[in-house]
C-alpha positions as CSV (number, residue, x, y, z in Angstrom):
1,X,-49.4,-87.0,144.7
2,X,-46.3,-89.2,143.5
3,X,-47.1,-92.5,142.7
4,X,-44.5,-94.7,142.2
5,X,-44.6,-96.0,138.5
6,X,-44.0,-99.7,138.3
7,X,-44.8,-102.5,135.6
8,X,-47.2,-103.8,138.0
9,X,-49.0,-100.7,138.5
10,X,-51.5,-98.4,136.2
11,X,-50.2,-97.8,133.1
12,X,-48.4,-94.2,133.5
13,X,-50.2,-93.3,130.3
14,X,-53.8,-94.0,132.0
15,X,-52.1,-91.9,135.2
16,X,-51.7,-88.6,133.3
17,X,-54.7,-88.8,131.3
18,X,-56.9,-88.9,134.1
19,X,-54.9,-86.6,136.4
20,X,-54.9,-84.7,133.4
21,X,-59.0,-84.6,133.1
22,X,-59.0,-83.9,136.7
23,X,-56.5,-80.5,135.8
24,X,-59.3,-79.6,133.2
25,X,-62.2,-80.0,135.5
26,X,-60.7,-77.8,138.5
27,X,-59.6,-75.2,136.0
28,X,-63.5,-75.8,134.9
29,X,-64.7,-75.2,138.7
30,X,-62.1,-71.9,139.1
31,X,-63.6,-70.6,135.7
32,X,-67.6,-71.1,137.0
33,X,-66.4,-69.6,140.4
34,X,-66.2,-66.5,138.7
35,X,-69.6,-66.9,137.5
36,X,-71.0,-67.1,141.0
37,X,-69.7,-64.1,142.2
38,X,-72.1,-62.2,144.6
39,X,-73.9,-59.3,142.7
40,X,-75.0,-56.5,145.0
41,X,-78.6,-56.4,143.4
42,X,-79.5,-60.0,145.3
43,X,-78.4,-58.6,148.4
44,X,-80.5,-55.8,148.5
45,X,-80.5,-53.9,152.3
46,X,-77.9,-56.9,153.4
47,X,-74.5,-55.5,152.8
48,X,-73.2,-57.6,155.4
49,X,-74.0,-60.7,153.6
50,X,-73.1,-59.7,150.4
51,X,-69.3,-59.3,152.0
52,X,-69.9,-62.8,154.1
53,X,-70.7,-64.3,150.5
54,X,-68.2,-62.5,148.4
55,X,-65.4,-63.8,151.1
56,X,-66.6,-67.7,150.9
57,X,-66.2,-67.4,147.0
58,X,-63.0,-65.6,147.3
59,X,-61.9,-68.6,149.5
60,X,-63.8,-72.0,147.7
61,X,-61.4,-69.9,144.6
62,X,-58.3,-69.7,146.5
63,X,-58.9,-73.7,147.5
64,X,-59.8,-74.9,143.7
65,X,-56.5,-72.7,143.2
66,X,-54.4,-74.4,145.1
67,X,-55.8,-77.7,144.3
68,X,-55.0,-76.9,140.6
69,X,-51.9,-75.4,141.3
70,X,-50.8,-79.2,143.1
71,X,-52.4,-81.3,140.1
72,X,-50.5,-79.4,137.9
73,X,-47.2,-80.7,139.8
74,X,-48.4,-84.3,139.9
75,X,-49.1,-83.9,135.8
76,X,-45.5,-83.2,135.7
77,X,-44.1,-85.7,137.3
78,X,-46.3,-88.2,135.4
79,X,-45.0,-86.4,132.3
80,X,-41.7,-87.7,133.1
81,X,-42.8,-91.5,132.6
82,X,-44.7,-91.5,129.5
């Protein structure tokens, strides 16, 4: 995301700071991820769906990653205008 900063735009200011919040909260998300990581004692006799589990949180983590890794870029370029 590269807006293009302009005097008749959103203040570049009011840009970062919110892309900046958003940063915080996806960090947030990764950071509870880890909290919902299948334990094997609520999957008692079902192996298999402990694994099925542990790979979706392994991926929704790899996805908040990546979205993260992308905000942090666009909080850089915003950077560059306030």
């Amino acid at each position: 995301m590269t807006p293009t900063i302009n005097l008749n735009g959103t203040n570049p200011r009011q840009l970062y700071d919110d892309m900046e919040r958003f940063c915080s909260h996806v960090a947030g998300a990764i950071k509870v991820a880890s909290m919902i990581w299948p334990n094997g004692r609520d999957y008692v006799g079902d192996p298999e769906g402990m694994r099925r589990d542990t790979d979706e949180v392994i991926l929704w983590t790899r996805k908040l990653d990546e979205v993260y890794k992308e905000a942090l870029k666009t909080l850089g370029y915003l950077a560059d205008y306030i």
